[in-house]
TIMI-2910 file (N, C-alpha, C, CB; in pm, 1 decimal, decimal comma, always signed):
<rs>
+----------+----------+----------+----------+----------+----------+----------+----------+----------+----------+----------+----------+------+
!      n_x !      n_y !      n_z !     ca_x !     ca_y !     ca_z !      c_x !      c_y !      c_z !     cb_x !     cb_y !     cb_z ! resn !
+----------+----------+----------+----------+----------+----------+----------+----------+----------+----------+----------+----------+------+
!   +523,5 ! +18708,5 !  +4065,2 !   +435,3 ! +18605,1 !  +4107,6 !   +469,6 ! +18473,7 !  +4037,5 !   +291,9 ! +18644,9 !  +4081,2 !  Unk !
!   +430,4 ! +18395,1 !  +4110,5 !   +510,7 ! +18240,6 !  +4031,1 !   +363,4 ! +18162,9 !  +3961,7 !   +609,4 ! +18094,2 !  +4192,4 !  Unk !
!   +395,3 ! +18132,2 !  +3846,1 !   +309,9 ! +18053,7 !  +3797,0 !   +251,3 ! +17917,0 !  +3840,2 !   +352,0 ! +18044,7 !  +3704,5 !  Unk !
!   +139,7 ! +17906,0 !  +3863,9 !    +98,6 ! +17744,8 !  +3867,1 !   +118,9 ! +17662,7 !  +3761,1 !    -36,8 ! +17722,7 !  +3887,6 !  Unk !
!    +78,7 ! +17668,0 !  +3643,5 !   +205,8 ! +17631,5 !  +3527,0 !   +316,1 ! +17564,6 !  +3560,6 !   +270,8 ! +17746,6 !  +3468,7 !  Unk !
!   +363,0 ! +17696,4 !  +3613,2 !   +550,5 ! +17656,2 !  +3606,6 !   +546,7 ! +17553,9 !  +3731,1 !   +692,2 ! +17824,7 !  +3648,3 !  Unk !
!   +464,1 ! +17601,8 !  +3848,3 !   +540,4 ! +17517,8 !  +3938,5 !   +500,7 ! +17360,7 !  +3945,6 !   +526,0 ! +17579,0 !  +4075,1 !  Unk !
!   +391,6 ! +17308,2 !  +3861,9 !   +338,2 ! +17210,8 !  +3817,7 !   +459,7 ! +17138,2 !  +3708,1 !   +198,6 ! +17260,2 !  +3760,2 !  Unk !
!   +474,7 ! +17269,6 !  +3616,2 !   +607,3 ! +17209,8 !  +3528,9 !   +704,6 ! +17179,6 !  +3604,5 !   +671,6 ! +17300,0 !  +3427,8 !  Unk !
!   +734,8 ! +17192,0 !  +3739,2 !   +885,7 ! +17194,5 !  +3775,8 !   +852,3 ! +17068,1 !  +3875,3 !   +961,0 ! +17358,9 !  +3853,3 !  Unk !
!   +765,7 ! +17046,1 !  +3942,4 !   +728,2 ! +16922,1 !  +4038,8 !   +709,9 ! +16804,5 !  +3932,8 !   +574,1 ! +16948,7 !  +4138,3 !  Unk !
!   +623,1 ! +16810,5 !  +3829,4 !   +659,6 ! +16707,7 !  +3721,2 !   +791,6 ! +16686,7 !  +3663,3 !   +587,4 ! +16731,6 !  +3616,4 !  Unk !
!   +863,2 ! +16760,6 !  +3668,3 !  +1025,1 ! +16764,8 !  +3642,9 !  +1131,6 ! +16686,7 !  +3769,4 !  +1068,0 ! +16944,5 !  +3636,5 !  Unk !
!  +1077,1 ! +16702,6 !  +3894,1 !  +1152,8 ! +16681,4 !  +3996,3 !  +1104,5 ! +16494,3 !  +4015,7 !  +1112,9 ! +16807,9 !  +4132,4 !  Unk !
!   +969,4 ! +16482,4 !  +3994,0 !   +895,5 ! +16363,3 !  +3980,1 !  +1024,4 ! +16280,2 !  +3879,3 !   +720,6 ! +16394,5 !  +3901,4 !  Unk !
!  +1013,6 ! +16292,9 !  +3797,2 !  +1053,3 ! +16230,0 !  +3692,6 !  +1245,0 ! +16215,2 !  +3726,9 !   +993,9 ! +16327,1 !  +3547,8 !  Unk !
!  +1246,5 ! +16285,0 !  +3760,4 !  +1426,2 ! +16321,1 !  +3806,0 !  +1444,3 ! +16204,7 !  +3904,1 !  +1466,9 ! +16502,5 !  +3904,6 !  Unk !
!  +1317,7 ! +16228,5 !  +4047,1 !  +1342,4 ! +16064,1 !  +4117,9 !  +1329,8 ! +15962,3 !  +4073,0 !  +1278,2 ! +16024,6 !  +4209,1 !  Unk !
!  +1233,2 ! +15956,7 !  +3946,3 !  +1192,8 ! +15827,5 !  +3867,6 !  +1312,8 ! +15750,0 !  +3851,7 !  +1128,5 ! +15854,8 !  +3723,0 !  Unk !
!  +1452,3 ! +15889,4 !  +3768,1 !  +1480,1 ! +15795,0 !  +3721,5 !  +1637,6 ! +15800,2 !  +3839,6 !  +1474,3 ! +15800,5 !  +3543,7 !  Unk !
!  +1647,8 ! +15826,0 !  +3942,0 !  +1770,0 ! +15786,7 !  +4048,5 !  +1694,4 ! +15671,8 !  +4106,7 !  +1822,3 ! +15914,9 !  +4176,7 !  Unk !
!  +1585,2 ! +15639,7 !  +4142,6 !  +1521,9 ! +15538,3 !  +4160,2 !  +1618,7 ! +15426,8 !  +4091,3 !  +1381,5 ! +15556,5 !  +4109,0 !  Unk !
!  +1577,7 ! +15443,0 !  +3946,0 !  +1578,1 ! +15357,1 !  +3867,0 !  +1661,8 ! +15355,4 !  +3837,7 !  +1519,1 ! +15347,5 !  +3796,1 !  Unk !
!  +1803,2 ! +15391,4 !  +3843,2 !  +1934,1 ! +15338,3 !  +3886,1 !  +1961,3 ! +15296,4 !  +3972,2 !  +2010,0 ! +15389,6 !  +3887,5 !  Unk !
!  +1905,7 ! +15324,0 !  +4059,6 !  +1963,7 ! +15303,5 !  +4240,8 !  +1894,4 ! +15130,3 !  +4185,4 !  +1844,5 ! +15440,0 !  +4440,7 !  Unk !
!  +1787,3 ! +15084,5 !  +4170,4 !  +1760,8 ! +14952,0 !  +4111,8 !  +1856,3 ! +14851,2 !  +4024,6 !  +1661,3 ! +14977,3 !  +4036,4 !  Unk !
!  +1904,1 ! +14948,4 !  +3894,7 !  +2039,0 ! +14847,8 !  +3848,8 !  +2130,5 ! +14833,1 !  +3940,2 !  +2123,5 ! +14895,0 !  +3731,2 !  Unk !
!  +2160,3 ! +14965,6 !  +3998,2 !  +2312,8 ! +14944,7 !  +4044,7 !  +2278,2 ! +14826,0 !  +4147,5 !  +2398,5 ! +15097,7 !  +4125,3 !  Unk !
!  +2169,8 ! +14774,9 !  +4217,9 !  +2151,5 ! +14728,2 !  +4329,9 !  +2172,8 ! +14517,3 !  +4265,7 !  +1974,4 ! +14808,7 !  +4399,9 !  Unk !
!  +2054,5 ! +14555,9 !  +4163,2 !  +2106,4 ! +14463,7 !  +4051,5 !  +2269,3 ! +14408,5 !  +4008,3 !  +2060,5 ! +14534,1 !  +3940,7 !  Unk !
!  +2344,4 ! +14509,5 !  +3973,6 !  +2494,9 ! +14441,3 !  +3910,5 !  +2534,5 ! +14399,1 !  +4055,4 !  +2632,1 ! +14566,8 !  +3817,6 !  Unk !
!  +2515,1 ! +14497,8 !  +4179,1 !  +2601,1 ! +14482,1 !  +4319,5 !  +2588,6 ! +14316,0 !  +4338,4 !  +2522,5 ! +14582,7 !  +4473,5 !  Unk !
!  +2429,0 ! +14248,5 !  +4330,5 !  +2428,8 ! +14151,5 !  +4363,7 !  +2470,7 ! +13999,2 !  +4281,2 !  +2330,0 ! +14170,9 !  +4403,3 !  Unk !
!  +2507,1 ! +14067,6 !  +4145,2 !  +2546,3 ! +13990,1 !  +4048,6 !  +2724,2 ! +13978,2 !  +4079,3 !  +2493,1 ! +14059,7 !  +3899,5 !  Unk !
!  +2760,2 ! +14094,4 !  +4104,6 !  +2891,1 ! +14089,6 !  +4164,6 !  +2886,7 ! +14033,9 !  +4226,6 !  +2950,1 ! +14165,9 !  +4207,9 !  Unk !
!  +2810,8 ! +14002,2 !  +4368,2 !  +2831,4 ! +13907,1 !  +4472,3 !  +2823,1 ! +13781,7 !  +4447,4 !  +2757,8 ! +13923,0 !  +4564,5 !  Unk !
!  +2714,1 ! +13745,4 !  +4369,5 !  +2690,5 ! +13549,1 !  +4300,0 !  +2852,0 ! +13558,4 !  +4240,5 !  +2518,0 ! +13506,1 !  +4109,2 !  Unk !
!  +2905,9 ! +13633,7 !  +4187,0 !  +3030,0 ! +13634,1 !  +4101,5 !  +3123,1 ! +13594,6 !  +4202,3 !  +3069,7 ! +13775,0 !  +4027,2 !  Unk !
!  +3147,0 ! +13700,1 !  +4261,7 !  +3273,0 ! +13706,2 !  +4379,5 !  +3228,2 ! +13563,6 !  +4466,2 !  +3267,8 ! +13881,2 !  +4502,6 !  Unk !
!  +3148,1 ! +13505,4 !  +4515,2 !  +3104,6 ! +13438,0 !  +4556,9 !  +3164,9 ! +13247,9 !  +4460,4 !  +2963,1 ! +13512,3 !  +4560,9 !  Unk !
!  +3109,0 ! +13254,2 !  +4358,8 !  +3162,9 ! +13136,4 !  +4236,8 !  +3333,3 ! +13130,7 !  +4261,8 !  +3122,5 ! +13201,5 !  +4038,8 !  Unk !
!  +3354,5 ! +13259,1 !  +4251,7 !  +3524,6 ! +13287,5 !  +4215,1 !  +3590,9 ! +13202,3 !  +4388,4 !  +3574,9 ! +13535,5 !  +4196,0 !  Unk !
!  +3504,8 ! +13248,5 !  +4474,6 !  +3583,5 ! +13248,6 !  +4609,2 !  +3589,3 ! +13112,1 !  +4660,4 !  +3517,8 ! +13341,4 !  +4720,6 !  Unk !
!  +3430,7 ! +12994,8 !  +4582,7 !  +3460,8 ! +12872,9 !  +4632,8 !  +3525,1 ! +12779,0 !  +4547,9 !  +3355,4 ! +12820,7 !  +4678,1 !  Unk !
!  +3583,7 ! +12835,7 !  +4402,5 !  +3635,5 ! +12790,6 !  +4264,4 !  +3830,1 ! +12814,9 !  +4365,9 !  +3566,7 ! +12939,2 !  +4072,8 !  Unk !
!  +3851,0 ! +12895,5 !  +4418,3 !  +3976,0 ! +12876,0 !  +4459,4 !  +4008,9 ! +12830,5 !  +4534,4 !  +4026,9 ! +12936,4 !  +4471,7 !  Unk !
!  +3937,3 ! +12793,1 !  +4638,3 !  +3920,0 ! +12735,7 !  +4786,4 !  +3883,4 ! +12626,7 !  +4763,5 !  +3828,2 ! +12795,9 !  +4884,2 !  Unk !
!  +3832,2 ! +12595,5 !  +4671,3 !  +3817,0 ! +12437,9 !  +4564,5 !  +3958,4 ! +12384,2 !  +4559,5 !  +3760,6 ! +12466,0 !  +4371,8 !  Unk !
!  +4014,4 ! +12508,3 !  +4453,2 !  +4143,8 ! +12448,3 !  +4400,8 !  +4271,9 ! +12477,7 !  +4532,1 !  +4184,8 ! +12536,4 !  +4233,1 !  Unk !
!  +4245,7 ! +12517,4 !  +4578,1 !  +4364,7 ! +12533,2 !  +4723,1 !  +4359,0 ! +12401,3 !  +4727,3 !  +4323,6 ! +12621,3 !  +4894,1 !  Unk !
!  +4214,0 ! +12345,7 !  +4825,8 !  +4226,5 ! +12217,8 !  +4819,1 !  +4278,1 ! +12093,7 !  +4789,1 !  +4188,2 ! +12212,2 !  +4801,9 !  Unk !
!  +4246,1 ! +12141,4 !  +4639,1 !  +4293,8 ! +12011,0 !  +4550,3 !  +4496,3 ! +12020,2 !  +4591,6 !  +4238,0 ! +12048,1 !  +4321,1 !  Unk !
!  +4506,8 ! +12108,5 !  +4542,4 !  +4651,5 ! +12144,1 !  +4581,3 !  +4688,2 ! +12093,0 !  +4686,2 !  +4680,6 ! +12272,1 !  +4597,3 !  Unk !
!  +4656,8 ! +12124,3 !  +4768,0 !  +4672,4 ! +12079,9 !  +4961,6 !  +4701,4 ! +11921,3 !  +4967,8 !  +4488,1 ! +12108,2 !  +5075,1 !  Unk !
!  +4586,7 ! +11881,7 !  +4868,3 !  +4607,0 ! +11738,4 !  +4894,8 !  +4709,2 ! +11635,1 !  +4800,6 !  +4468,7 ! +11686,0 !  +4887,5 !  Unk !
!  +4702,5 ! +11693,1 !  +4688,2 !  +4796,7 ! +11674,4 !  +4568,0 !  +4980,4 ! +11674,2 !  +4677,5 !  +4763,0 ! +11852,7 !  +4420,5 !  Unk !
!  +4961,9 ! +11783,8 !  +4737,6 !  +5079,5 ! +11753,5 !  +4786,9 !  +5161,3 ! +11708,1 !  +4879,0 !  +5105,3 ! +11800,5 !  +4781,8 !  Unk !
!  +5044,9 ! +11675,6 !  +4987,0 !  +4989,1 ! +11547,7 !  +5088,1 !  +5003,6 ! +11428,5 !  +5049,1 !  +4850,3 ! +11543,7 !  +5117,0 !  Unk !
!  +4947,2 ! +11396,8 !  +4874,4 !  +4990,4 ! +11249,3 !  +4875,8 !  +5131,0 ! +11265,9 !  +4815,4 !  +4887,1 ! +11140,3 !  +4784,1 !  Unk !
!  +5174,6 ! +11384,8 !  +4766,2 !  +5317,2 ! +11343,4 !  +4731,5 !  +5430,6 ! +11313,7 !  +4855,3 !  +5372,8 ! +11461,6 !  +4642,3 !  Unk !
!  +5406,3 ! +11417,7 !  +4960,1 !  +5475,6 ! +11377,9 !  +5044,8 !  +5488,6 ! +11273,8 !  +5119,7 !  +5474,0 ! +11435,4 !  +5091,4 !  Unk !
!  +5310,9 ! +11189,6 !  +5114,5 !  +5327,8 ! +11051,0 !  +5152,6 !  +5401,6 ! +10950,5 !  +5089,6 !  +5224,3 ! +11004,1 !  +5158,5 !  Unk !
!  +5399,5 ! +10981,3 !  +4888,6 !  +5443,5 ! +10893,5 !  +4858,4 !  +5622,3 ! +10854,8 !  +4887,2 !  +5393,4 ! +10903,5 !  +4744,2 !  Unk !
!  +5676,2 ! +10995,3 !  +4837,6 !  +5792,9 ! +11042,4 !  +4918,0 !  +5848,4 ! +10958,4 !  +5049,3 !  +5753,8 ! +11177,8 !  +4965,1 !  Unk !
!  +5760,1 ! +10952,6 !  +5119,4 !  +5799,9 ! +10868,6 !  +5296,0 !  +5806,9 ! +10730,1 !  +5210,6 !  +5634,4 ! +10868,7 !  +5471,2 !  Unk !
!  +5698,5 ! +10724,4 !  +5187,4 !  +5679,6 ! +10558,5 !  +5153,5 !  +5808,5 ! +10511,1 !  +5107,5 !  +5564,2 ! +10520,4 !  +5029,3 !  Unk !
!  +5844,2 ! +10574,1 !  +4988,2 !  +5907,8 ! +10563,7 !  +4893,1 !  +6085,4 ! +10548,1 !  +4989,1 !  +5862,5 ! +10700,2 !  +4782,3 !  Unk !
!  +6132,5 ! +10648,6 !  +5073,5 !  +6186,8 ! +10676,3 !  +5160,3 !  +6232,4 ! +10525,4 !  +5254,9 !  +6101,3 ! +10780,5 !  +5213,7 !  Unk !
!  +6088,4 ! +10507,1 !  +5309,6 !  +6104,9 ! +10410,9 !  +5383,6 !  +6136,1 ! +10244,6 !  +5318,5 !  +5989,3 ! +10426,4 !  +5459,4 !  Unk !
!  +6093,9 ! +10254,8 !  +5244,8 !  +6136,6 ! +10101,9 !  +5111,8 !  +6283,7 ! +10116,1 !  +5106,2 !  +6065,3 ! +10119,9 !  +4904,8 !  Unk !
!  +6337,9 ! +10260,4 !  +5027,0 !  +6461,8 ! +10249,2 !  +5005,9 !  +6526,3 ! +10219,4 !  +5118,8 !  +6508,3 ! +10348,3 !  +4950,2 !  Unk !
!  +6522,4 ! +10254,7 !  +5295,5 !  +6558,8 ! +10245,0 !  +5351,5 !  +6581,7 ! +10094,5 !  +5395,7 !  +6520,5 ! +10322,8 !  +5390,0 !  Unk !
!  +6424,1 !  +9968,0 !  +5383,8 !  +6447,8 !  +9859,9 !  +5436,8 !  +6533,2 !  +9776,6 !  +5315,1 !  +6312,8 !  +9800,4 !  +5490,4 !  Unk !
!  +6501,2 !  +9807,6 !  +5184,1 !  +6612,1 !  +9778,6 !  +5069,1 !  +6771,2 !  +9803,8 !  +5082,7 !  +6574,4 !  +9863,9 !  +4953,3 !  Unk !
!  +6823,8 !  +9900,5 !  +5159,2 !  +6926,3 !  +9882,5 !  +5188,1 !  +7006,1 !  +9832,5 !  +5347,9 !  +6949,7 !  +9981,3 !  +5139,7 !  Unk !
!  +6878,4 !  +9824,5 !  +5462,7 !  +6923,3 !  +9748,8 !  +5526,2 !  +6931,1 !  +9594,9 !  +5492,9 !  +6873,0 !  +9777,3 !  +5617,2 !  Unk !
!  +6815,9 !  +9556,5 !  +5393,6 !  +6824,7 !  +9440,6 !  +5379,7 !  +6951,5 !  +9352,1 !  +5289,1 !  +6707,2 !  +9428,2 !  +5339,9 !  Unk !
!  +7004,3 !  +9496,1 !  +5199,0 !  +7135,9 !  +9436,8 !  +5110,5 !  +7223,7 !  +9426,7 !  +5239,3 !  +7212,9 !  +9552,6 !  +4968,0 !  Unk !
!  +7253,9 !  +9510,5 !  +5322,8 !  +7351,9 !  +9521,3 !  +5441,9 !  +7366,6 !  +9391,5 !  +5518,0 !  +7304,7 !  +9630,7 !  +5543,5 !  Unk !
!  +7216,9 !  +9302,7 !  +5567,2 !  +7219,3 !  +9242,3 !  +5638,1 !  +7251,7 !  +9105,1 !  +5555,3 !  +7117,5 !  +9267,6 !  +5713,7 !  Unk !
!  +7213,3 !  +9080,5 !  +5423,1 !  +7265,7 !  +8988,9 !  +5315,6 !  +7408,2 !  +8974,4 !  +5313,6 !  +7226,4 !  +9033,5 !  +5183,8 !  Unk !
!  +7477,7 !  +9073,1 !  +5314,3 !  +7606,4 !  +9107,1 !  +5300,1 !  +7704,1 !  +9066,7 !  +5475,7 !  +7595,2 !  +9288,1 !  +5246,9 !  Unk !
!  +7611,5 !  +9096,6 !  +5545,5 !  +7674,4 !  +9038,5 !  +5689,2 !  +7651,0 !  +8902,0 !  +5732,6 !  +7623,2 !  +9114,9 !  +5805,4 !  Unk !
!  +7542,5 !  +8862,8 !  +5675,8 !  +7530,1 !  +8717,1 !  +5685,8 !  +7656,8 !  +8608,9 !  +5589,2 !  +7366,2 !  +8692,3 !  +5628,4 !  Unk !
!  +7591,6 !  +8710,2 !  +5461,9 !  +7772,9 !  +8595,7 !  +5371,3 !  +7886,0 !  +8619,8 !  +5456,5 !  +7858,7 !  +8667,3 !  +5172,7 !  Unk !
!  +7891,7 !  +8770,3 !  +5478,2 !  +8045,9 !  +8756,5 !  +5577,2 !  +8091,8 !  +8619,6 !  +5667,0 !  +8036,9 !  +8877,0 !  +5704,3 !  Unk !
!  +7988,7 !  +8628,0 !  +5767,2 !  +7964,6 !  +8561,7 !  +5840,8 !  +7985,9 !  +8379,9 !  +5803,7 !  +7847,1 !  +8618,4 !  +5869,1 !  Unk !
!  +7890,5 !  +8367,5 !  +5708,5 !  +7891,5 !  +8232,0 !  +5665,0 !  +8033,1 !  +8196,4 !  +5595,7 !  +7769,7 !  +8209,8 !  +5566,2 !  Unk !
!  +8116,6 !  +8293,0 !  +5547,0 !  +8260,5 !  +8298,5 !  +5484,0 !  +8364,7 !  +8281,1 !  +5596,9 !  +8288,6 !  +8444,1 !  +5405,1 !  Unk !
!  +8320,1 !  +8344,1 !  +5698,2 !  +8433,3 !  +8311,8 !  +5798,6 !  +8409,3 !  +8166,2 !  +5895,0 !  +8443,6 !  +8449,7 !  +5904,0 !  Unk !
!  +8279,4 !  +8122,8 !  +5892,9 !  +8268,5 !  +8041,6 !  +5949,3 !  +8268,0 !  +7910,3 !  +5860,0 !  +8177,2 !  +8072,4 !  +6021,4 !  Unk !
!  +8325,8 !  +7926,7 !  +5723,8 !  +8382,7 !  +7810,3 !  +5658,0 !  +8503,8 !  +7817,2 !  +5656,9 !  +8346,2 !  +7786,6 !  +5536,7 !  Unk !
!  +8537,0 !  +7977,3 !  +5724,5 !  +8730,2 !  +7929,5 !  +5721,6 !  +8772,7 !  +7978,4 !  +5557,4 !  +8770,4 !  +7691,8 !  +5741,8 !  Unk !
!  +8641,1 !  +8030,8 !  +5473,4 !  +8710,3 !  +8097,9 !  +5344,8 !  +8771,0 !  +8193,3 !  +5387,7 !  +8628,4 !  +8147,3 !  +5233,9 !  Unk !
!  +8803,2 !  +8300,1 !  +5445,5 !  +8882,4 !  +8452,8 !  +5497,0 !  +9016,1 !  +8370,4 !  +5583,7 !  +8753,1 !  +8583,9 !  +5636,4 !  Unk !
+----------+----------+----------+----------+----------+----------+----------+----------+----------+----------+----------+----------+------+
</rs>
């Protein structure tokens, strides 16, 4: 025959057993969402810095053109200096 006792002892036992999966199932639910604010910081901290990157190398490549395009009218402009003296040399009859 089973004791009322016991089976009182064993339902207060089973009580307490959910108490405490409960009461983990609560932290763990806890860190999960602390992980997420985390993973979350981390995900717009790189997508931040992609950014910055992206553009860092956007203006280099602009400066690059720029830079590109100067040297380019700098040496048409020695070229065209240089064809004009020609020019003005032969049309004094120095050559």
């Amino acid at each position: 025959m089973v004791d009322l006792n016991q089976m009182a002892l064993v339902a207060e036992q089973l009580r307490h057993t959910l108490d405490l999966i409960r009461a983990d199932i609560s932290e763990i639910r806890l860190e999960l969402e602390h992980f997420e604010e985390l993973t979350d910081t981390r995900l717009e901290r790189i997508e931040k810095s992609s950014e910055d990157h992206e553009g860092r190398i956007r203006d280099l490549r602009d400066s690059a053109q720029q830079t590109k395009t100067w040297m380019g009218l700098a040496t048409g402009g020695n070229s065209l200096v240089s064809i004009l003296a020609i020019i003005s040399a032969l049309s004094k009859g120095v050559f």
